[in-house]
C-alpha positions in Angstrom: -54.5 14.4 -34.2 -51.6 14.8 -36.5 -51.3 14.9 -40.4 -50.1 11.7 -42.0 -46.1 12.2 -42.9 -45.3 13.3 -46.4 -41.8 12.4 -46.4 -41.1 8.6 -48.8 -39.8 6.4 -47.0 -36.6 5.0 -47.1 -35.5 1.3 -48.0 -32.0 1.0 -46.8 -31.4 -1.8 -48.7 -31.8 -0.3 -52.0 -29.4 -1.1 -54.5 -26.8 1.6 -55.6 -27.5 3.6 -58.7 -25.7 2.0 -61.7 -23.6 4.2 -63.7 -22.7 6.6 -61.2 -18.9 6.6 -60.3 -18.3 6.9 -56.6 -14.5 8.3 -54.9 -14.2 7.6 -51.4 -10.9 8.8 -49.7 -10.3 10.5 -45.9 -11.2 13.8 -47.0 -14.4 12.2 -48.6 -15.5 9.3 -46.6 -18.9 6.5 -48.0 -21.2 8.2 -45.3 -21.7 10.9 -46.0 -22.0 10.6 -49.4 -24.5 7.5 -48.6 -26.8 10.0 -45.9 -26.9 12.4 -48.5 -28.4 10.2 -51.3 -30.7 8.1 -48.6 -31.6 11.0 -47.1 -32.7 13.6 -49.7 -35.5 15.2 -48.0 -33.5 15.5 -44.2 -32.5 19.6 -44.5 -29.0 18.7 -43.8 -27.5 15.6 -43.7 -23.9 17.0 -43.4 -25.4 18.1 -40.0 -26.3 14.6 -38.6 -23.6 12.9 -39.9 -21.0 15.4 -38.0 -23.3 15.6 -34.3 -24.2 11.6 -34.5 -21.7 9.5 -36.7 -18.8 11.0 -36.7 -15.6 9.7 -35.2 -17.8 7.3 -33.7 -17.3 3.4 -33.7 -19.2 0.2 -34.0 -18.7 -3.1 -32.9 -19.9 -6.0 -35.0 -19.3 -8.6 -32.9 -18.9 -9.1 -28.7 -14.9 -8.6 -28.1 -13.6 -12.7 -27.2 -13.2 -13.0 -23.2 -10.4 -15.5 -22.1 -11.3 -18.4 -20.6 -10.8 -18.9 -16.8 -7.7 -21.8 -18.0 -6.5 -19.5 -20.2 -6.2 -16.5 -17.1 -4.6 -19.3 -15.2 -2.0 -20.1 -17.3 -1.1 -16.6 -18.1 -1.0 -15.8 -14.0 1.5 -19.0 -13.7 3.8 -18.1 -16.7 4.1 -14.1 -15.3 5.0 -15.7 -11.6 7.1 -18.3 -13.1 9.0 -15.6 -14.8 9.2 -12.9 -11.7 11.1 -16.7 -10.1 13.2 -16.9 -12.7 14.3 -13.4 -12.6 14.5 -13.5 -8.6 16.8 -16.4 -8.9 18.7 -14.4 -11.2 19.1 -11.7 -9.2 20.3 -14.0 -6.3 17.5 -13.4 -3.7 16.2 -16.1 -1.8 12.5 -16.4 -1.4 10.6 -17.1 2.2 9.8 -20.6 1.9 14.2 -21.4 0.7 14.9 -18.9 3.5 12.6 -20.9 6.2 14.1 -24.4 5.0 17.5 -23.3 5.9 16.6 -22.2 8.9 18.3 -18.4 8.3 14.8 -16.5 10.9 15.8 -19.8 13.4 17.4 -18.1 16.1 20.1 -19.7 18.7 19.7 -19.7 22.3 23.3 -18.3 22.7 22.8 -15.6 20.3 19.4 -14.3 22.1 21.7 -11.7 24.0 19.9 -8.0 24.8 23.4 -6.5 24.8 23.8 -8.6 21.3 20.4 -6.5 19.9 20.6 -2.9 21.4 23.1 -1.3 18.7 20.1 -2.4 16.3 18.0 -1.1 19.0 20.2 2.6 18.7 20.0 2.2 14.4 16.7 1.9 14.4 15.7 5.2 16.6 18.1 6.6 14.4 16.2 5.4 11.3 12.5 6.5 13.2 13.6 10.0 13.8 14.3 10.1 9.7 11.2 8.7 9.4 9.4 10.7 11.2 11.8 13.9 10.5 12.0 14.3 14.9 13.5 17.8 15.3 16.6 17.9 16.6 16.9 18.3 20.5 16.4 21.7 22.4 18.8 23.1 24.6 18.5 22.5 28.3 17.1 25.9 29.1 13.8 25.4 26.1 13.8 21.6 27.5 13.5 23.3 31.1 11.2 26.1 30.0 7.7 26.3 31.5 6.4 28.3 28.3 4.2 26.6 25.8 5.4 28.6 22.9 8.8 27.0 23.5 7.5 23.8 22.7 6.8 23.2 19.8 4.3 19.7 19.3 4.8 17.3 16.6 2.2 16.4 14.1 0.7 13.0 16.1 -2.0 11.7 13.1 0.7 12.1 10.6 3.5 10.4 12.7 0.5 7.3 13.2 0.0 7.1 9.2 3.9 6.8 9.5 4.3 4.4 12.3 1.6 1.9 11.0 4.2 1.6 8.0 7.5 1.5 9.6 9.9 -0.9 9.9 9.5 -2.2 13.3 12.7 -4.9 13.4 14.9 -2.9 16.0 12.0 -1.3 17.7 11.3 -2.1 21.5 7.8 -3.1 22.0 5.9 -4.3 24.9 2.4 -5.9 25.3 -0.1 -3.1 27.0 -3.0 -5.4 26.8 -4.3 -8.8 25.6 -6.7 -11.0 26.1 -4.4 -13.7 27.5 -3.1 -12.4 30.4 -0.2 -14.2 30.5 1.5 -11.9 28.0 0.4 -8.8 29.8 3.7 -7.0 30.5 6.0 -8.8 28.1 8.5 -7.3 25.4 11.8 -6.9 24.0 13.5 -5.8 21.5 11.7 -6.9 17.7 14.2 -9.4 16.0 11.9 -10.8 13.5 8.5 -9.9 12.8 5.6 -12.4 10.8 2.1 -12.5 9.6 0.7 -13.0 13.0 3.6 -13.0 16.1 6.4 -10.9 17.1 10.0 -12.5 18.3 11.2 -10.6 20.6 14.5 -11.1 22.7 14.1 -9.5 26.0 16.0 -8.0 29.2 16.6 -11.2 30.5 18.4 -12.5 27.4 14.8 -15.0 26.5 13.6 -15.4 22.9 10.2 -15.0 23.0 7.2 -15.3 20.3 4.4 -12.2 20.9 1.2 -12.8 19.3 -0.5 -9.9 17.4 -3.7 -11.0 17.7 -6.0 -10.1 20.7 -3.0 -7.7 22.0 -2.3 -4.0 22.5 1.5 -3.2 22.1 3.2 -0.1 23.5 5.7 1.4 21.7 7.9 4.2 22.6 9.4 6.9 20.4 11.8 9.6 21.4 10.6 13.3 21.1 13.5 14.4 19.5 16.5 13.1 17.7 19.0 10.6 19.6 22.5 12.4 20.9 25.3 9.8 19.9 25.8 7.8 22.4 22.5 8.3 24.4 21.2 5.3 26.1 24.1 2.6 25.5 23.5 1.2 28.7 20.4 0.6 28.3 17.2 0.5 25.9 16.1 4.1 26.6 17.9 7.3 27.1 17.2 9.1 30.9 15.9 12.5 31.1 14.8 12.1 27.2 11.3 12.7 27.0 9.4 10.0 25.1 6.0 9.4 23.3 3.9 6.6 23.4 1.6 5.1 20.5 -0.9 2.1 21.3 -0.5 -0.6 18.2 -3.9 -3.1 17.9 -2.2 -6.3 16.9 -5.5 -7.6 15.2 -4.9 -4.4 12.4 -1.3 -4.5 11.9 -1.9 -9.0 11.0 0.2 -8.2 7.8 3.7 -9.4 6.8 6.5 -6.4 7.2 6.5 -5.4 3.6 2.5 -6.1 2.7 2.3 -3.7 5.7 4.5 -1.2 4.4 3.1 -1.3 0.9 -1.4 -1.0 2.4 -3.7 2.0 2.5 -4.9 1.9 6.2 -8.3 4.1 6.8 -8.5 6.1 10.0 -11.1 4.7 12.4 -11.6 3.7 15.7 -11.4 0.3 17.0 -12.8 -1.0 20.4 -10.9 -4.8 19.9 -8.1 -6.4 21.6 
Protein backbone atom coordinates (compact mmCIF):
# COMPACT_ATOMS: atom_id res chain seq x y z
CA UNK A 1 0.00 0.00 0.00
CA UNK A 2 1.34 3.44 -0.85
CA UNK A 3 2.45 6.43 1.31
CA UNK A 4 -0.13 9.17 1.69
CA UNK A 5 1.04 12.21 -0.79
CA UNK A 6 3.02 14.97 0.64
CA UNK A 7 2.47 17.44 -1.97
CA UNK A 8 -0.40 20.61 -0.63
CA UNK A 9 -2.94 20.71 -2.58
CA UNK A 10 -3.95 23.14 -4.90
CA UNK A 11 -7.14 25.43 -4.80
CA UNK A 12 -7.37 26.83 -8.26
CA UNK A 13 -9.50 29.33 -7.25
CA UNK A 14 -7.33 31.11 -5.05
CA UNK A 15 -7.16 34.68 -5.30
CA UNK A 16 -4.06 36.45 -6.86
CA UNK A 17 -1.31 37.75 -4.54
CA UNK A 18 -1.99 41.46 -3.89
CA UNK A 19 0.85 43.66 -4.52
CA UNK A 20 2.64 41.75 -7.00
CA UNK A 21 2.73 43.49 -10.51
CA UNK A 22 2.15 41.02 -13.31
CA UNK A 23 3.43 41.78 -17.42
CA UNK A 24 1.85 39.58 -19.81
CA UNK A 25 2.83 40.12 -23.53
CA UNK A 26 3.57 37.28 -26.56
CA UNK A 27 6.90 36.69 -25.41
CA UNK A 28 5.46 36.22 -21.85
CA UNK A 29 2.09 34.84 -21.92
CA UNK A 30 -0.50 34.48 -18.19
CA UNK A 31 0.15 30.61 -18.30
CA UNK A 32 2.86 30.14 -17.68
CA UNK A 33 3.41 32.47 -15.28
CA UNK A 34 0.00 31.11 -13.55
CA UNK A 35 1.48 27.06 -13.72
CA UNK A 36 4.49 28.30 -12.26
CA UNK A 37 3.00 29.97 -9.07
CA UNK A 38 0.00 27.13 -8.85
CA UNK A 39 2.35 24.71 -9.32
CA UNK A 40 5.36 25.26 -7.07
CA UNK A 41 6.25 21.80 -6.18
CA UNK A 42 5.68 20.21 -10.13
CA UNK A 43 9.78 19.94 -11.06
CA UNK A 44 9.10 21.88 -14.19
CA UNK A 45 6.26 23.55 -15.10
CA UNK A 46 7.86 25.21 -18.16
CA UNK A 47 7.88 21.45 -19.22
CA UNK A 48 4.10 20.80 -19.06
CA UNK A 49 3.07 23.95 -20.23
CA UNK A 50 5.16 23.54 -23.67
CA UNK A 51 4.20 19.27 -24.15
CA UNK A 52 0.31 19.85 -23.01
CA UNK A 53 -0.91 23.61 -23.37
CA UNK A 54 0.87 25.05 -25.81
CA UNK A 55 -0.55 26.28 -29.04
CA UNK A 56 -3.42 24.42 -28.02
CA UNK A 57 -7.09 25.85 -28.09
CA UNK A 58 -10.26 25.63 -26.12
CA UNK A 59 -13.68 25.98 -26.89
CA UNK A 60 -16.06 27.54 -24.37
CA UNK A 61 -19.06 27.10 -25.94
CA UNK A 62 -20.59 24.40 -28.86
CA UNK A 63 -19.89 26.32 -32.34
CA UNK A 64 -23.96 27.57 -33.56
CA UNK A 65 -25.20 24.93 -36.30
CA UNK A 66 -27.68 26.51 -38.91
CA UNK A 67 -30.90 25.58 -38.89
CA UNK A 68 -32.31 23.33 -41.64
CA UNK A 69 -34.45 26.87 -43.01
CA UNK A 70 -31.55 28.67 -42.78
CA UNK A 71 -29.47 25.72 -45.20
CA UNK A 72 -32.52 26.10 -47.35
CA UNK A 73 -32.50 29.47 -48.05
CA UNK A 74 -28.80 29.70 -48.53
CA UNK A 75 -29.17 26.62 -51.26
CA UNK A 76 -32.06 28.73 -53.05
CA UNK A 77 -30.14 32.10 -53.06
CA UNK A 78 -26.69 30.20 -54.53
CA UNK A 79 -29.04 28.54 -57.38
CA UNK A 80 -30.98 31.64 -57.83
CA UNK A 81 -27.79 33.32 -58.47
CA UNK A 82 -26.00 30.53 -60.87
CA UNK A 83 -29.87 31.51 -62.93
CA UNK A 84 -29.16 34.79 -62.96
CA UNK A 85 -25.72 34.48 -64.21
CA UNK A 86 -26.89 31.73 -66.87
CA UNK A 87 -29.34 34.15 -68.14
CA UNK A 88 -26.62 36.45 -68.38
CA UNK A 89 -24.51 34.54 -70.18
CA UNK A 90 -27.39 33.75 -72.67
CA UNK A 91 -27.75 29.95 -72.18
CA UNK A 92 -31.00 28.38 -72.17
CA UNK A 93 -31.74 25.93 -69.57
CA UNK A 94 -33.51 22.26 -70.28
CA UNK A 95 -36.81 22.93 -69.12
CA UNK A 96 -36.86 26.75 -71.67
CA UNK A 97 -35.21 24.46 -74.19
CA UNK A 98 -38.04 21.56 -73.92
CA UNK A 99 -40.97 24.28 -74.04
CA UNK A 100 -39.77 25.45 -77.34
CA UNK A 101 -39.59 22.45 -78.63
CA UNK A 102 -35.59 22.93 -79.95
CA UNK A 103 -34.82 18.31 -78.99
CA UNK A 104 -38.50 17.97 -80.99
CA UNK A 105 -37.42 16.49 -84.12
CA UNK A 106 -39.35 16.80 -87.71
CA UNK A 107 -40.39 13.90 -89.63
CA UNK A 108 -38.81 15.45 -92.81
CA UNK A 109 -35.60 16.14 -91.15
CA UNK A 110 -35.21 12.39 -89.81
CA UNK A 111 -32.91 11.73 -92.96
CA UNK A 112 -29.82 9.11 -92.45
CA UNK A 113 -28.03 10.88 -95.33
CA UNK A 114 -29.06 14.25 -93.24
CA UNK A 115 -27.00 12.64 -89.88
CA UNK A 116 -23.96 10.72 -91.37
CA UNK A 117 -21.45 13.78 -91.76
CA UNK A 118 -22.21 13.98 -87.76
CA UNK A 119 -21.77 10.36 -87.94
CA UNK A 120 -17.97 10.96 -89.81
CA UNK A 121 -17.28 14.07 -86.97
CA UNK A 122 -17.87 12.13 -84.44
CA UNK A 123 -15.39 9.03 -85.25
CA UNK A 124 -13.23 11.80 -85.94
CA UNK A 125 -13.79 13.15 -82.36
CA UNK A 126 -13.53 9.13 -80.83
CA UNK A 127 -10.19 8.55 -82.36
CA UNK A 128 -9.02 11.93 -80.38
CA UNK A 129 -10.53 10.59 -77.66
CA UNK A 130 -9.22 7.60 -77.51
CA UNK A 131 -5.83 8.76 -79.23
CA UNK A 132 -6.50 5.59 -82.20
CA UNK A 133 -3.16 5.32 -83.89
CA UNK A 134 -3.08 6.27 -87.22
CA UNK A 135 -3.70 3.44 -89.90
CA UNK A 136 -0.96 0.92 -90.99
CA UNK A 137 0.07 0.39 -94.33
CA UNK A 138 -1.52 -2.41 -96.39
CA UNK A 139 1.44 -4.69 -96.16
CA UNK A 140 1.38 -4.47 -91.63
CA UNK A 141 -2.61 -4.46 -92.22
CA UNK A 142 -1.97 -7.72 -94.31
CA UNK A 143 0.79 -9.11 -92.21
CA UNK A 144 0.25 -12.45 -90.37
CA UNK A 145 2.85 -11.41 -87.61
CA UNK A 146 1.67 -10.50 -84.13
CA UNK A 147 4.48 -8.20 -83.41
CA UNK A 148 3.08 -6.09 -86.31
CA UNK A 149 0.18 -5.41 -84.51
CA UNK A 150 0.21 -3.63 -82.07
CA UNK A 151 -3.27 -3.91 -79.47
CA UNK A 152 -4.78 -0.98 -77.94
CA UNK A 153 -5.22 -0.58 -74.30
CA UNK A 154 -9.17 -1.99 -74.07
CA UNK A 155 -9.89 -1.24 -69.99
CA UNK A 156 -8.59 2.19 -70.54
CA UNK A 157 -10.53 2.89 -73.85
CA UNK A 158 -13.91 1.51 -71.61
CA UNK A 159 -13.09 4.18 -68.70
CA UNK A 160 -13.09 6.41 -71.84
CA UNK A 161 -16.11 5.25 -73.70
CA UNK A 162 -18.44 5.19 -70.58
CA UNK A 163 -17.68 9.11 -70.62
CA UNK A 164 -17.85 10.06 -74.22
CA UNK A 165 -20.05 11.97 -76.06
CA UNK A 166 -22.23 9.53 -77.78
CA UNK A 167 -24.50 12.15 -80.01
CA UNK A 168 -23.08 11.05 -83.53
CA UNK A 169 -22.27 7.58 -82.51
CA UNK A 170 -24.10 4.58 -84.34
CA UNK A 171 -25.47 2.31 -81.82
CA UNK A 172 -27.62 -0.72 -82.04
CA UNK A 173 -29.53 -2.76 -79.39
CA UNK A 174 -27.61 -6.32 -78.85
CA UNK A 175 -30.01 -7.44 -76.22
CA UNK A 176 -33.07 -6.45 -74.13
CA UNK A 177 -35.51 -7.75 -72.46
CA UNK A 178 -38.24 -6.60 -74.82
CA UNK A 179 -37.64 -8.27 -77.69
CA UNK A 180 -39.15 -6.04 -79.93
CA UNK A 181 -36.10 -3.74 -79.83
CA UNK A 182 -33.66 -6.58 -80.36
CA UNK A 183 -31.85 -5.46 -83.59
CA UNK A 184 -32.80 -1.87 -83.67
CA UNK A 185 -30.33 1.27 -84.08
CA UNK A 186 -29.25 4.27 -85.79
CA UNK A 187 -27.41 6.94 -85.68
CA UNK A 188 -27.69 8.86 -81.78
CA UNK A 189 -29.41 12.37 -82.42
CA UNK A 190 -30.30 13.09 -78.92
CA UNK A 191 -29.60 11.29 -75.91
CA UNK A 192 -31.76 11.59 -72.20
CA UNK A 193 -31.85 10.32 -68.74
CA UNK A 194 -33.34 7.07 -69.73
CA UNK A 195 -33.89 6.60 -73.93
CA UNK A 196 -31.84 7.07 -76.89
CA UNK A 197 -33.32 8.88 -80.29
CA UNK A 198 -32.03 7.40 -82.90
CA UNK A 199 -32.74 8.03 -86.66
CA UNK A 200 -32.08 4.98 -88.61
CA UNK A 201 -31.29 3.44 -92.14
CA UNK A 202 -34.69 3.67 -93.14
CA UNK A 203 -34.95 7.47 -92.48
CA UNK A 204 -37.43 6.47 -88.98
CA UNK A 205 -36.97 8.49 -85.64
CA UNK A 206 -36.92 6.16 -83.20
CA UNK A 207 -36.84 6.39 -79.08
CA UNK A 208 -34.32 3.36 -77.64
CA UNK A 209 -34.77 2.66 -74.06
CA UNK A 210 -31.61 2.27 -71.89
CA UNK A 211 -33.03 0.31 -69.41
CA UNK A 212 -33.17 -3.53 -69.62
CA UNK A 213 -30.93 -3.22 -73.01
CA UNK A 214 -27.46 -4.22 -74.19
CA UNK A 215 -26.21 -1.71 -76.90
CA UNK A 216 -23.42 -2.50 -79.49
CA UNK A 217 -21.30 0.07 -80.39
CA UNK A 218 -18.62 0.03 -82.95
CA UNK A 219 -15.29 1.80 -82.97
CA UNK A 220 -12.72 1.87 -85.70
CA UNK A 221 -9.23 0.40 -84.88
CA UNK A 222 -7.48 3.11 -86.28
CA UNK A 223 -7.97 6.66 -87.36
CA UNK A 224 -10.68 7.46 -90.19
CA UNK A 225 -8.94 8.31 -93.92
CA UNK A 226 -10.87 11.37 -95.21
CA UNK A 227 -13.43 10.39 -96.97
CA UNK A 228 -13.72 6.74 -95.76
CA UNK A 229 -17.18 5.46 -95.54
CA UNK A 230 -19.38 8.39 -97.14
CA UNK A 231 -21.61 6.04 -98.55
CA UNK A 232 -22.36 4.54 -95.80
CA UNK A 233 -22.17 4.40 -91.85
CA UNK A 234 -18.95 2.19 -91.73
CA UNK A 235 -15.91 2.17 -93.81
CA UNK A 236 -15.22 -1.57 -95.73
CA UNK A 237 -12.07 -3.40 -95.25
CA UNK A 238 -11.54 -1.13 -91.92
CA UNK A 239 -11.26 -3.39 -89.08
CA UNK A 240 -13.56 -2.42 -86.23
CA UNK A 241 -14.04 -3.05 -82.38
CA UNK A 242 -16.89 -3.77 -80.55
CA UNK A 243 -17.86 -2.63 -76.87
CA UNK A 244 -21.17 -4.03 -75.11
CA UNK A 245 -22.87 -0.76 -73.26
CA UNK A 246 -25.51 -2.02 -70.20
CA UNK A 247 -28.15 0.65 -70.54
CA UNK A 248 -29.33 0.12 -66.80
CA UNK A 249 -25.47 1.75 -65.80
CA UNK A 250 -25.10 4.42 -68.26
CA UNK A 251 -29.25 5.82 -66.84
CA UNK A 252 -27.39 9.26 -66.50
CA UNK A 253 -27.96 12.49 -68.49
CA UNK A 254 -24.89 13.24 -71.22
CA UNK A 255 -23.07 15.62 -69.08
CA UNK A 256 -23.85 13.92 -65.36
CA UNK A 257 -22.33 10.98 -67.20
CA UNK A 258 -19.36 12.63 -68.39
CA UNK A 259 -18.68 14.38 -65.12
CA UNK A 260 -19.25 10.42 -62.59
CA UNK A 261 -16.60 8.11 -61.13
CA UNK A 262 -17.76 4.59 -62.53
CA UNK A 263 -16.18 1.53 -60.50
CA UNK A 264 -15.07 -1.56 -62.54
CA UNK A 265 -17.35 -4.52 -61.82
CA UNK A 266 -19.19 -6.96 -63.44
CA UNK A 267 -22.77 -6.93 -64.14
CA UNK A 268 -25.00 -9.95 -65.05
CA UNK A 269 -28.35 -7.45 -65.86
CA UNK A 270 -30.04 -6.47 -68.90
Amino acid sequence: MSGASTSAPIDLYQPFSHGKTIHLSSSSPFIPQYLEATLPLHPNPTHVYNTRLRGKQIILDNPLRESRSAQLKQERAVKREKEKQRRERGMMGRREAKRLGVWELRKEDAKWSLFLPIHHLWLGYIAELLQLPPPPSDEILHSHDPAQHKLPNVPGMQAKLVKADLHGSILSVKRAKNLDLKGRGGIVVHETENTFKVVTAQDQLKQIPKRGSVFSLRVPLYQMRPGAGEGGGDAEGVPWMEFELYGNQVCFRSSERASRKFKFKETIEL
